[in-house]
N, C-alpha and C positions, 0 to 999 in steps of 0.2 A: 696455516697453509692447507690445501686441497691438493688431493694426489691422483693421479688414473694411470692405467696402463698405457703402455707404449702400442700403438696400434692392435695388434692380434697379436701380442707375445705374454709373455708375462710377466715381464719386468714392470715395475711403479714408479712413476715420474712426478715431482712435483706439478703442479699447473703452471706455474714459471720460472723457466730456464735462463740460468745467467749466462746472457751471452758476454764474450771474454777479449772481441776486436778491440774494446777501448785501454786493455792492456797491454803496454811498450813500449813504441817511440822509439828515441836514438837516433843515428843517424842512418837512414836507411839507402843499401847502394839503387844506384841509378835504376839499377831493373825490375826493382821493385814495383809492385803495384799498391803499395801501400800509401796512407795518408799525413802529413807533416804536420806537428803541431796541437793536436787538441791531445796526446794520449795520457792515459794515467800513470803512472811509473810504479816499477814494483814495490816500495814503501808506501805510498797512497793509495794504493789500491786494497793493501792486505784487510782494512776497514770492512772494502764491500765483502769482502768474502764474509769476513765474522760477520754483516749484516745477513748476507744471505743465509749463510749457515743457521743461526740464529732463531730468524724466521721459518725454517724448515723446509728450506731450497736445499735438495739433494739434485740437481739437473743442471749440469755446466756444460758451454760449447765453445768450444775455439776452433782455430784453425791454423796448420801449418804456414799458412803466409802471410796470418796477423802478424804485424811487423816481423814480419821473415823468422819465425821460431821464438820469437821474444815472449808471445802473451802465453805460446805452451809454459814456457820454463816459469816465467809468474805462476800460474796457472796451478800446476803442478805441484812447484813450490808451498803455495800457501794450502792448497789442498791436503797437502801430506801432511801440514804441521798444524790440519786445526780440525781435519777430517779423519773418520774411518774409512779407507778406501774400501767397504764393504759396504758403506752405508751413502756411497753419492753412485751418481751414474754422469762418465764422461765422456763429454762425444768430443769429434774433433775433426779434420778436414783434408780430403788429398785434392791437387789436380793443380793448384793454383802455380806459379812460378817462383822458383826456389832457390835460382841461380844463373847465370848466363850460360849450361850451356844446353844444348838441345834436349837432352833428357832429364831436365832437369826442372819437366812441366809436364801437364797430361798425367792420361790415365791409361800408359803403357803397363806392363805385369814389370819391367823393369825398375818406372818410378815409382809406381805403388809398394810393392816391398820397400823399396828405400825409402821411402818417404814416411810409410808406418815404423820402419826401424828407428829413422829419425827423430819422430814423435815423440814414439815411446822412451829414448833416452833426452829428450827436453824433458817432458812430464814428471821424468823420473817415475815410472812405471811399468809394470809388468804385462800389463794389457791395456787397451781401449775397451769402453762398454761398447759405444757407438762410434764406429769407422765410415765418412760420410763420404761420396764424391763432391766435390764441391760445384761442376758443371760438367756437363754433357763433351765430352770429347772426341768430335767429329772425325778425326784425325786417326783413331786408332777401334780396330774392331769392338763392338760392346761383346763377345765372349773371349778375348783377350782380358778385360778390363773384371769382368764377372766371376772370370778361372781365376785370377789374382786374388782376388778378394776373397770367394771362397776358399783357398790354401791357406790364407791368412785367418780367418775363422778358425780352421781346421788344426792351425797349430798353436789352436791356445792365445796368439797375440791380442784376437780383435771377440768380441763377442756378437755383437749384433753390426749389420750393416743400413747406412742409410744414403739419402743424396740429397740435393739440393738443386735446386730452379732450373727446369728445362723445360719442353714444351712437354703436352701429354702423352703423346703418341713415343716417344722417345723412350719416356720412362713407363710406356704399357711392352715397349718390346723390351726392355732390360728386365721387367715381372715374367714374362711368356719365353725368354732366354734360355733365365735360372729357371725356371721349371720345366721346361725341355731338358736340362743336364743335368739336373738333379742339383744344382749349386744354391748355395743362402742364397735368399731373394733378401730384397729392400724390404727392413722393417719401416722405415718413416722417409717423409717425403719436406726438407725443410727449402720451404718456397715464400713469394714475395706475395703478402698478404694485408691488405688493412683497408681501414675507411677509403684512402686516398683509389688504392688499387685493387680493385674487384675480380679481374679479370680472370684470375685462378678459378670462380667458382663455375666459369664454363664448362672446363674441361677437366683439368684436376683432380677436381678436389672431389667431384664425383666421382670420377677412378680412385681414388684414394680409399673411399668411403668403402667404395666397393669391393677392394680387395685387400680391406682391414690396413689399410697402412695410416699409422697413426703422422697427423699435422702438427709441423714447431716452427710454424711461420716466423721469417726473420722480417724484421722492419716495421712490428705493430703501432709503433707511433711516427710511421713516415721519418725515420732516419730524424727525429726531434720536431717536424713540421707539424704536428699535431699536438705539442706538448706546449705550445705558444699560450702564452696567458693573456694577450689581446690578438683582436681577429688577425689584420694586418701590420703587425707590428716587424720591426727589422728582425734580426736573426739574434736569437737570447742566448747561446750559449756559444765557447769558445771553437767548438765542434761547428755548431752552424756558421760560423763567419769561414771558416778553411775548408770545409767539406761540401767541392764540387760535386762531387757527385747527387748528394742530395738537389743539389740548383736543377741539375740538368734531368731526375728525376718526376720531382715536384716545384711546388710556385707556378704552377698555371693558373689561370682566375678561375676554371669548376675548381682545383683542388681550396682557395681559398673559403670556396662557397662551401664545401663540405667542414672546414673546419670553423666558420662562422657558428655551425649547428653544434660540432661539438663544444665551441665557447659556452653554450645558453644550455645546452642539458649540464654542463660541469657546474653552471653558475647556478642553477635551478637546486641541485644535487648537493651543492655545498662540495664541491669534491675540485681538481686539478683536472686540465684537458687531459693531460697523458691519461689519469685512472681511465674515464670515460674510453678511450680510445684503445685501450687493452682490455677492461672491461666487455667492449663488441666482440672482439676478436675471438675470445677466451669463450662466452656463448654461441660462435655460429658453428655451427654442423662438422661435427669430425675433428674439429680443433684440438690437440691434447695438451701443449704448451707453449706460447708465444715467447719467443725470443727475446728479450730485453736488454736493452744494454744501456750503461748510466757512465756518466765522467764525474761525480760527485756524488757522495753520499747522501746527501740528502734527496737526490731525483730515487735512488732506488729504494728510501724507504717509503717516498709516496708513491711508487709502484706496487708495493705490498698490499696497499691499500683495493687493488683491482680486483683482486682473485674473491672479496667477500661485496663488490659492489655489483649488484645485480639490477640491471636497465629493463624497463618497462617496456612493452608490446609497443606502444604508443613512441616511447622515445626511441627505440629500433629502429621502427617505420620513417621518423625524424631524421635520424642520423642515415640512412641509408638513402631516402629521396633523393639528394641532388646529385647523385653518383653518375659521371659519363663516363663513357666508356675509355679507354687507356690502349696505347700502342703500347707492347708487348716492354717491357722494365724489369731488368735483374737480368736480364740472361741474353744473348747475344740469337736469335733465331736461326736455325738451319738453315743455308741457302742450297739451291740446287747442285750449285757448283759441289759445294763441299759434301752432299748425298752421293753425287755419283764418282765421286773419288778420290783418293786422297795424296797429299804430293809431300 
């Protein structure tokens, strides 16, 4: 395994992070946003952990509304019994919806303390390394959501802060905020990244770069669309036949044309589409560690195989050519309405 720092801090992250949504299931209540069906349960799961651990993955991410608190308590659970909790770093998620009732979503100072209290007794844990938002919440002031976050640093619970997929400009005034009131700023920035979707490297990922906030792009192999072992072939795993989201994502004809390319560099290479497709990601500019997430053990040990496969100038150019461009994916965009006020 390879390791780098966390944007401009000092903490050491492996180069791939287990991501932890494919652990849970159950049966989830109606308000949920969660997904039915492909998940791994907490005895089939404890595998991947020993896989990752193993391999020398110290970098885990979940989130408070993977299956409503269930992939924490997995999560946690198998961490405590196979880890030093000095020797992983784990992140984890507010914002998402957590209950029926109004405060029971967002990124008020009220759900966020609760939501971190929460966590932290799923995890079974004394702190969070990384406390992410999970989206942009238009609904409630960002130095409301900033002062929260920052008291929770403050008191030992959270160590570092981070967010995930908004637009740029969002998360250049949540940097320019906290630095206005002296509050943590965002150490990392985990946004929707990969062959399929380019669009981060407009705006983002330049501000990013530029103001040291280290990248743990989710979704490097297209939500599984990239990890297909022929070009057009139907959906190969139990994940892909139930997870609309990805449909409604990707399957467009350029997205096939990109991954026709990565079929012929994997098959040239001797390697799996997935390595090829996290392979890119893990080389382009600012990246510190690509999000991962596997439903069988055996996807995430030829994942392992990425972090030592290194793509040619040539096959770059390859993989990169048929790229068009993408309406905005992962995160719901600002409308004017919801700028100028909120109800």
């Amino acid at each position: 395994m390879q390791y780098k720092k966390l944007g401009n801090t000092g903490i050491t992250v492996s180069r791939l992070c287990l991501g932890c949504m494919s652990y849970g299931g159950g049966d989830l209540p109606p308000w949920t946003q969660g997904t039915k069906g492909w998940h791994v349960d907490k005895e089939a799961s404890r595998e991947h952990f020993k896989i990752a651990l193993d391999a020398g993955i110290n970098f885990f991410d979940t989130a408070d509304v993977y299956s409503v608190g269930l992939s924490e308590e997995i999560a946690g659970q198998h961490l405590r019994d196979m880890a030093s909790r000095d020797d992983i770093v784990l992140a984890t998620k507010v914002h998402g919806i957590m209950g029926p009732g109004h405060n029971q979503r967002g990124l008020s100072r009220k759900h966020i303390i609760e939501g971190c209290e929460n966590s932290l007794r799923r995890l079974g844990m004394d702190y969070i390394d990384l406390y992410q938002i999970h989206r942009w919440d238009s609904t409630t002031p960002i130095e409301e959501t900033l002062d929260a976050l920052d008291s929770l640093v403050r008191a030992g619970k959270v160590r570092y802060l981070g967010a995930s997929s908004m637009a740029a400009w969002q998360f250049s005034k949540a940097l320019y905020v906290a630095n206005e009131h002296g509050w943590q700023r965002f150490v990392s920035m985990q946004n929707h990244y990969n062959l399929i979707y380019r669009e981060e490297e407009r705006e983002m990922i330049p501000l990013c770069i530029d103001q040291g906030v280290g990248l743990i792009p989710w979704g490097p192999m297209a939500r599984g669309f990239l990890s297909r072992k022929t070009a057009r072939d139907g959906s190969s795993t139990v994940r892909s036949t139930v997870d609309t989201f990805a449909k409604d994502m990707y399957y467009a004809a350029d997205d096939f044309v990109v991954n026709d390319v990565v079929l012929q560099v994997a098959q040239q290479r001797g390697v799996s589409p997935a390595q090829v497709a996290v392979a890119w990601v893990l080389q382009a500019p600012g990246i510190t560690a690509p999000i991962i997430g596997t439903t069988n053990a055996a996807q995430l040990k030829d994942l392992l195989g990425s972090v030592d496969l290194k793509l040619t100038a040539e096959e770059i150019a390859a993989l990169e050519k048929p790229y068009r461009p993408h309406r905005v994916l992962g995160y719901v965009p600002a409308t004017p309405k919801a700028m100028l006020g909120r109800s």
